[in-house]
C-alpha positions in Angstrom: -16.6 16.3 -0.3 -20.0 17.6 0.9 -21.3 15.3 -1.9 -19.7 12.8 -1.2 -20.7 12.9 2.6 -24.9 13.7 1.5 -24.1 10.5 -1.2 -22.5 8.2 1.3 -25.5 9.0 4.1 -27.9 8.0 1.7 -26.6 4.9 0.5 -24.9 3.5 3.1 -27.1 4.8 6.4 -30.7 5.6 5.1 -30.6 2.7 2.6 -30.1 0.5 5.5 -32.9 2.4 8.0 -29.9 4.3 10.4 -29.0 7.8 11.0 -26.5 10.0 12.2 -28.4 10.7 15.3 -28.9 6.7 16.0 -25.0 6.5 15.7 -24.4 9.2 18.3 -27.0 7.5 20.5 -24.6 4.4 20.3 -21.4 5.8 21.0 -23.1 7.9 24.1 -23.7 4.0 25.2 -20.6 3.6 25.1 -19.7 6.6 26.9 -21.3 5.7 29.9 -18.3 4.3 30.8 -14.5 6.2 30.9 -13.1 5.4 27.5 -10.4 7.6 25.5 -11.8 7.0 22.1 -14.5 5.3 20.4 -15.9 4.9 17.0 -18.2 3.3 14.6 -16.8 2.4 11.4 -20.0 1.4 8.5 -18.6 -0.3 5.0 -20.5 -1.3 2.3 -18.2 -2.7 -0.9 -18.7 -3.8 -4.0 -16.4 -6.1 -5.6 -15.5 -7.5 -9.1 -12.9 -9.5 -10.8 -11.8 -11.0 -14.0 -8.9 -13.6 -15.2 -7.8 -14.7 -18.4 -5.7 -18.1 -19.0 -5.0 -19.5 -22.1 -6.8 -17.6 -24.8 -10.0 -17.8 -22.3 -11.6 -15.8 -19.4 -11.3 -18.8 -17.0 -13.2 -17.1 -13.7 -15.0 -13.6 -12.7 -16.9 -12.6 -9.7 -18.9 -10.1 -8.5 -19.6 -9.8 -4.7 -21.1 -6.9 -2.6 -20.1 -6.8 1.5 -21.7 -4.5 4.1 -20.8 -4.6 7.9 -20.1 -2.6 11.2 -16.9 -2.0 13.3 -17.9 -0.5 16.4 -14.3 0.1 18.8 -13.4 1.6 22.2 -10.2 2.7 23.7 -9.1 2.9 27.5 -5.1 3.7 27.8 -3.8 0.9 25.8 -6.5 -1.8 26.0 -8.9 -1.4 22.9 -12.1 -3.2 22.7 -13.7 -4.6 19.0 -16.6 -5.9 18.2 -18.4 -6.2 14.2 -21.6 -7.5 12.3 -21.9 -8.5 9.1 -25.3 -7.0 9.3 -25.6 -3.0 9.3 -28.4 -2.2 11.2 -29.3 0.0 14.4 -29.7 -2.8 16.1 -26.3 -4.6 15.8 -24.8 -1.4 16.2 -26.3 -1.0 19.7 -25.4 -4.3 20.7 -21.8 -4.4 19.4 -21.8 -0.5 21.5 -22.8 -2.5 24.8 -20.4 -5.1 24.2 -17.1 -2.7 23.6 -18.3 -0.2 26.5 -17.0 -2.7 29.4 -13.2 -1.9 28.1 -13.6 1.5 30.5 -14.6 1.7 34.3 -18.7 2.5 34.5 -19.6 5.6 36.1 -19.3 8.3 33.7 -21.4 11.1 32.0 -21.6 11.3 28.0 -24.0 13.4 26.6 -25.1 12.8 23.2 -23.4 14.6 20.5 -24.5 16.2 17.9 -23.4 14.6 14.6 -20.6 17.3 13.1 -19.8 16.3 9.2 -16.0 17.1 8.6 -15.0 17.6 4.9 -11.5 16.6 3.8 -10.0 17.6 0.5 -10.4 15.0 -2.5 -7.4 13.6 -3.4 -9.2 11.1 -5.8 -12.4 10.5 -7.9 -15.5 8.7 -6.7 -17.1 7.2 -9.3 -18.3 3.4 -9.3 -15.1 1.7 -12.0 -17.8 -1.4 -12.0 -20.2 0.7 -14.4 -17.4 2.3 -16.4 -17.3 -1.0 -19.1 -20.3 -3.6 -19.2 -18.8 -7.2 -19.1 -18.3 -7.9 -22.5 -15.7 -5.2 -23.1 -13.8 -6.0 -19.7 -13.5 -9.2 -21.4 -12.3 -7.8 -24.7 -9.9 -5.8 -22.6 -8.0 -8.3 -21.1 -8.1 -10.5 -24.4 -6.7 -7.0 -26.3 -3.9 -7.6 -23.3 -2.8 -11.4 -24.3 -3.4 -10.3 -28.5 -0.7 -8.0 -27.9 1.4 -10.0 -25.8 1.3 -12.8 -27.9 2.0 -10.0 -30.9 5.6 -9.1 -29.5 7.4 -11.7 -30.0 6.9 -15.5 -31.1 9.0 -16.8 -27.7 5.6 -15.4 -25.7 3.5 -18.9 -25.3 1.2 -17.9 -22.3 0.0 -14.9 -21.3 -2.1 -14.6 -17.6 -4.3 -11.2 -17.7 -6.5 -9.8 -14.3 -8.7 -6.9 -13.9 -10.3 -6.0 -10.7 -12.5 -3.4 -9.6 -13.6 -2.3 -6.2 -16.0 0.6 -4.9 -16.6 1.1 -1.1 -19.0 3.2 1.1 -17.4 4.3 4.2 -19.2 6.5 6.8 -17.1 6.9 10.4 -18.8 8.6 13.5 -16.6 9.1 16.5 -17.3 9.9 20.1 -16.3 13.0 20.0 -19.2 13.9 17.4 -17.1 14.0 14.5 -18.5 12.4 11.5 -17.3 11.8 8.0 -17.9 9.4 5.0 -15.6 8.5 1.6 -16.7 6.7 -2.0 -13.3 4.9 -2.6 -12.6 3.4 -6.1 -10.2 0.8 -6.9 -8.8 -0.8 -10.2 -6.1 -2.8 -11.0 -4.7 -4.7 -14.4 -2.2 -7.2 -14.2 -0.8 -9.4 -16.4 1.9 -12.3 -16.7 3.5 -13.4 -19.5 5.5 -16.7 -20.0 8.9 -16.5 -22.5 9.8 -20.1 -24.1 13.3 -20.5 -25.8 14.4 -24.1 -26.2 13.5 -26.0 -23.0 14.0 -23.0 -20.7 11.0 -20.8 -20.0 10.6 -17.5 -18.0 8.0 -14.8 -16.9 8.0 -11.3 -16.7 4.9 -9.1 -14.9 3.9 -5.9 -15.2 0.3 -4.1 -14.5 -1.2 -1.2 -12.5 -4.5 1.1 -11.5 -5.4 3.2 -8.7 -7.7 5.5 -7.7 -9.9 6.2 -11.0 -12.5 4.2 -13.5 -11.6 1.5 -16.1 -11.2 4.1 -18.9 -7.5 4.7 -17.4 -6.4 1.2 -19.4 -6.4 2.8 -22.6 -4.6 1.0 -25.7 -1.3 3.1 -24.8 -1.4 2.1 -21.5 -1.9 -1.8 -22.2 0.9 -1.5 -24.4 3.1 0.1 -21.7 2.6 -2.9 -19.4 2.8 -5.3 -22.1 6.1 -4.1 -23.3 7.6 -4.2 -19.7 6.3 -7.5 -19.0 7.4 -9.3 -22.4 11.2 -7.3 -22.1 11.7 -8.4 -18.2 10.5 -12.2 -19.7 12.7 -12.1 -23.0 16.3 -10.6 -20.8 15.1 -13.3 -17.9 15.6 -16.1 -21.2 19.2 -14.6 -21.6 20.0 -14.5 -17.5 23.1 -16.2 -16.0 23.5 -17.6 -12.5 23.9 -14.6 -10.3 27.0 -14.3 -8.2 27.1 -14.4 -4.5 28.7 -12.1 -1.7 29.3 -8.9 -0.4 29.4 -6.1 -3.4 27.9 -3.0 -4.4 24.0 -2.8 -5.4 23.0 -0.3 -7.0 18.6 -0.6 -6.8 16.2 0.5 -9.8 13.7 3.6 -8.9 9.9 3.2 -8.8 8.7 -0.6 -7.2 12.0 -1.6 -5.9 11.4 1.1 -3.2 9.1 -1.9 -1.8 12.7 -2.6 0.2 12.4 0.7 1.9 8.8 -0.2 2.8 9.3 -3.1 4.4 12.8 -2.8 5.8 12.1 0.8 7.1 8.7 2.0 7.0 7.1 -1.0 8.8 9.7 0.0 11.6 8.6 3.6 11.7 4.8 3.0 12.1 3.5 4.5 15.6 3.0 1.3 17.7 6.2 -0.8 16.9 8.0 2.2 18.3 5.3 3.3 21.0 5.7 -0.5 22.1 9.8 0.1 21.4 9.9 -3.2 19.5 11.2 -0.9 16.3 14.9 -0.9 15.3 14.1 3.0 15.2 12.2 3.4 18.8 13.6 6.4 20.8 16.2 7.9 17.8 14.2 10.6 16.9 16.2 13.6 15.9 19.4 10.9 15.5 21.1 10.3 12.4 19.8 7.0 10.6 20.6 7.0 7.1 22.9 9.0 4.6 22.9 12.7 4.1 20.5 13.4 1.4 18.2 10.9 2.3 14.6 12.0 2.6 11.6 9.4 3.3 8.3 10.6 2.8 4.7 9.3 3.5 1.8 10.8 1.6 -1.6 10.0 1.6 -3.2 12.5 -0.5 -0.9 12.3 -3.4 -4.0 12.5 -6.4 -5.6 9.1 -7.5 -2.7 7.3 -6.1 -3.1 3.3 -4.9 -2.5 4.1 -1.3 -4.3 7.6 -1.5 -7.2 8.3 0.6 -9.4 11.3 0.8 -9.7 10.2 4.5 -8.4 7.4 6.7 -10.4 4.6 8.4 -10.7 7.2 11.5 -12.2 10.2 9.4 -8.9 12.2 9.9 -7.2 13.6 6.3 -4.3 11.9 4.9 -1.5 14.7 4.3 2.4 14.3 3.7 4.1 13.3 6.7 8.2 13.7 6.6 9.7 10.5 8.4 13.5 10.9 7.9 14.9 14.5 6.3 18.6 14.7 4.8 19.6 11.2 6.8 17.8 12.6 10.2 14.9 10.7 11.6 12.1 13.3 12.3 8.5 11.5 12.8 6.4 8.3 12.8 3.2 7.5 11.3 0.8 7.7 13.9 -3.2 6.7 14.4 -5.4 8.4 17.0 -4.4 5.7 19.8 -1.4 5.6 19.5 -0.6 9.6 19.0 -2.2 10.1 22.0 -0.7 7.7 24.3 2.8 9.0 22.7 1.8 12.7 22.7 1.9 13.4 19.6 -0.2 14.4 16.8 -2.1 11.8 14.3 -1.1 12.1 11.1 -4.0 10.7 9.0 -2.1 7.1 9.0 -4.5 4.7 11.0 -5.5 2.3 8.3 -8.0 -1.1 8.0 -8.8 -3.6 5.8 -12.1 -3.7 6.3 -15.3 -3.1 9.0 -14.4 -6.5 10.6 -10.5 -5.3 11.5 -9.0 -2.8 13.9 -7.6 0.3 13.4 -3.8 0.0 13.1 -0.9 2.8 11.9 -0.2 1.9 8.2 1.6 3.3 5.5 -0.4 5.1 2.1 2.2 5.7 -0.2 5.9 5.7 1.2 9.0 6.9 -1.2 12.2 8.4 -0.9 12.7 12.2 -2.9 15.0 13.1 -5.1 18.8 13.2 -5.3 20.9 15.0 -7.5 22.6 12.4 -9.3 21.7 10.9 -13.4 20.9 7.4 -13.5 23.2 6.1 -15.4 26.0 8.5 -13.8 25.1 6.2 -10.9 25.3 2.6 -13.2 28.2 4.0 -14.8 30.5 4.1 -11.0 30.3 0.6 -10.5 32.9 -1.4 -10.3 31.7 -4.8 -10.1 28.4 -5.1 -8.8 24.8 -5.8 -9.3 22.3 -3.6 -10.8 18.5 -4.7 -10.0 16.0 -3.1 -11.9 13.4 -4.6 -10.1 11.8 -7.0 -7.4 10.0 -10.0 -6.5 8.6 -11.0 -3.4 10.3 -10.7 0.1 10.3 -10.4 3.3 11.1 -8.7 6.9 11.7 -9.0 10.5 10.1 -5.5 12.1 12.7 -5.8 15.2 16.0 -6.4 13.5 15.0 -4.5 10.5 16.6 -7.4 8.7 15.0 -8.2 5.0 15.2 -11.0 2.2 14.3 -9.9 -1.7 14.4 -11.6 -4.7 15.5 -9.3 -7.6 12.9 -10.4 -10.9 15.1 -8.6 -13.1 19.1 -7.5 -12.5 22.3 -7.3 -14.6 26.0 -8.0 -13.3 28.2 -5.0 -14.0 31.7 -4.1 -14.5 33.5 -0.6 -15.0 30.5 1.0 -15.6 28.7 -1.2 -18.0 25.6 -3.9 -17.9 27.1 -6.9 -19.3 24.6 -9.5 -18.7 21.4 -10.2 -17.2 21.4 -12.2 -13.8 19.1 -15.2 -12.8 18.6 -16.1 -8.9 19.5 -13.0 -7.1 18.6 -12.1 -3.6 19.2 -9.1 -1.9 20.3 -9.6 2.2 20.7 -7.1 4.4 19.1 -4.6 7.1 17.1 -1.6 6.5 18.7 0.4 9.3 22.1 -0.3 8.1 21.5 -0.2 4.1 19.9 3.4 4.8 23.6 4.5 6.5 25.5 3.1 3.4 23.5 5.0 0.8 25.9 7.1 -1.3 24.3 8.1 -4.7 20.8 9.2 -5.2 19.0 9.7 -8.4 16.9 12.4 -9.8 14.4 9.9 -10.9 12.5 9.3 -8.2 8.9 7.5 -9.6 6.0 5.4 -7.6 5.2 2.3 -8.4 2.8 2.1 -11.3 0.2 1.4 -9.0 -0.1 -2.6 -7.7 0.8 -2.5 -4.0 -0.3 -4.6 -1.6 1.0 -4.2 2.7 0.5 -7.3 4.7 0.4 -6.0 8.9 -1.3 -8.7 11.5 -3.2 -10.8 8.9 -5.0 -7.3 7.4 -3.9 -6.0 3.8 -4.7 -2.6 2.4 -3.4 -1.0 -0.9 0.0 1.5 -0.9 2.4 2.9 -2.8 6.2 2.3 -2.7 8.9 4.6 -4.6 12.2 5.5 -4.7 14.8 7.0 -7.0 17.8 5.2 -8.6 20.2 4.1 -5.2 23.5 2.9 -4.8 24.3 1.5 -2.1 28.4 0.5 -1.2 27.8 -1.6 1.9 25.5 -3.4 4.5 24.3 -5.6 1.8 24.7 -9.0 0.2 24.2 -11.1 -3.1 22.3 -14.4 -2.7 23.1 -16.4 -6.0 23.7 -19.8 -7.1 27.8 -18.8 -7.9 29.9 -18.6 -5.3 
């Protein structure tokens, strides 16, 4: 990472006439008065996209951003202020604007810039150099030639590749500085299954932390074949049933439920602020025996990895429930310190022009002991769903609505037909206490997370093993 610190000080600060030592002049201004924290957060990223529609590459776009986040923290009361330009001048000013959050009157001497290394978790190169543009577009038409290969019902196929590379260099009060070269890619495609008059989709994609060459022709096919077969069993789907009845959830991306429904509600300042369903039960029972939820930030070239987070503090695992038990939150530095605690490399931000908030990197439940199918094969009647659609959450209540973009209706054990319509009620806190089989298959998702929190998006990860679940949930379909 010393690299990758020298790399980032060049690019970002020297290519843009600032130093280290200008920085630490800054936040001494802001020292002058009493604040708790204070940082200044310096972002340069590059940005490109491509979409294919119809046989054609329809739009791309290229764009490069560059700004400054400069923040200070009294108690609870946190002052922000940002330029799109990055400059020692707009740095100085934005530093005399947050100071006025604390009380004048106090004494900060200028620190002396101290680098901090973390480990890497993923690589740094640029994914924008890794194909020149004529054979990103030959990439995504190799995706729709292939698609359209499977099977005659596949009439349209939607194909997206995007690639982001960012510059981060943080400088704190406290004179620690670090800096982070994170890449992005994602591939995602859509495909749209015509039999007769009826027509359906199926999606499937991914990326992470790495260059283009991770889309080889295996991997296309991989997403390919999952978006065609969800598309093709959605032509065959029935209404799905509605009511009260046994689910039994898919591993890998349908552990976006346990992200929203329950890791939302154990982020540091719902439950520092006690709006959480789980404020104040730490070291109380709030799911099943077995149940372990885990957040991990430095899991290697992972979507929601980070070598560092937005506050220059390493990402690590953090254990938030172990065997049913709620043990820890995920915490930033404001609001670890004004609950007691220690940070846990969680404070997270979309970008130089947004605030520091707790967020989740990548959030799964660990294994059980349980086969898959053993679990499948124990249902009665009930509902199977592979996996999931959009949805959404109240924080508070913990309560959650999902749709289900590919599930099956089962009896004694078997998958009888594929379901059409199904949503998936219920509340985190209460779904976690009714969980009574767990797989041995837990995956992540193949990596095309995105977490909404107070208008600011960053990427994640979501996993889970194969779950059934008896009780505290109900079947929205269109048969009663």
């Amino acid at each position: 990472m010393q690299n990758t610190f020298h790399t980032v000080s060049q690019d970002l600060l020297h290519a843009n006439q600032i130093s280290a030592d200008e920085l630490a002049k800054s936040l001494a201004i802001i020292g002058t008065h009493h604040v708790d924290y204070a940082d200044i957060y310096c972002q340069r990223t590059a940005f490109e996209s491509w979409h294919l529609d119809e046989g054609m590459v329809k739009s791309g776009s290229f764009q490069i951003d560059q700004g400054v986040g400069v923040r200070a923290v009294s108690g609870e009361k946190t002052a922000f202020a940002y330029a799109d330009s990055l400059t020692a001048e707009a740095i100085a000013r934005a530093a005399n604007t947050v100071k006025v959050i604390g009380a004048a009157g106090n004494s900060s001497p200028i620190r002396v810039p101290t680098p901090t290394f973390s480990k890497p978790v993923h690589s740094t190169a640029n994914p924008i150099h890794t194909l020149q543009s004529a054979e990103k577009v030959a990439l995504l038409q190799k995706v729709e030639q292939i698609a359209k290969a499977a099977d005659p019902r596949i009439v349209q196929v939607m194909a997206g590749l995007t690639c982001e590379h960012d510059l981060v260099y943080v400088a704190r009060l406290d004179g620690k500085h670090a800096a982070d070269i994170r890449p992005l890619v994602r591939l995602s495609l859509t495909v749209i299954a015509k039999q007769g008059e009826r027509r359906e989709q199926g999606s499937a994609g991914g990326g992470g932390r790495f260059d283009l060459t991770y889309f080889s022709d295996e991997k296309i096919k991989e997403y390919v074949n999952h978006a065609v077969k969800q598309a093709l069993i959605n032509l065959e789907a029935r209404p799905a049933p509605a009511g009260a009845m046994t689910v039994v959830l898919g591993n890998g991306w349908p552990g976006v439920l346990l992200h929203e429904a329950v890791g939302h509600g154990l982020e540091g300042d719902f439950n520092r602020k006690e709006t959480s369903v789980f404020t104040g039960k730490l070291g109380e029972r709030v799911a099943a025996k077995g149940v372990t939820v885990i957040d991990q930030g430095d899991i290697a070239d992972r979507r929601g990895s980070l070598n560092m987070d937005d506050e220059g503090n390493p990402t690590g695992r953090t254990v938030l429930i172990e065997d049913g038990i709620l043990t820890g939150y995920m915490q930033d530095e404001t609001n670890a310190r004004l609950m007691g605690v220690g940070v846990t490399g969680n404070g997270r931000r979309e970008n130089y022009s947004s605030v520091v908030m707790p967020r989740m990197t990548n959030t799964f439940m660990e294994n059980g002991s349980h086969e898959p199918q053993e679990i499948i094969e124990s249902i009665d009647k009930g509902i199977y769903a592979v996996n999931f659609g959009g949805g959404q959450v109240d924080i508070t209540s913990g309560k959650f609505v999902f749709s289900a973009s590919e599930a099956w209706w089962v009896e004694k054990g078997k998958l009888l037909y594929p379901v059409k319509g199904a949503t998936i009620i219920g509340s985190g806190a209460e779904v976690m206490k009714h969980i009574s089989m767990i797989g041995n298959d837990t995956a992540l998702d193949t990596g095309v997370g995105v977490c909404g929190k107070d208008g600011q998006s960053v990427p994640v990860g979501v996993g889970q093993p194969t779950l059934r679940i008896d009780a505290g949930l109900t079947v929205g379909g269109s048969e009663a």
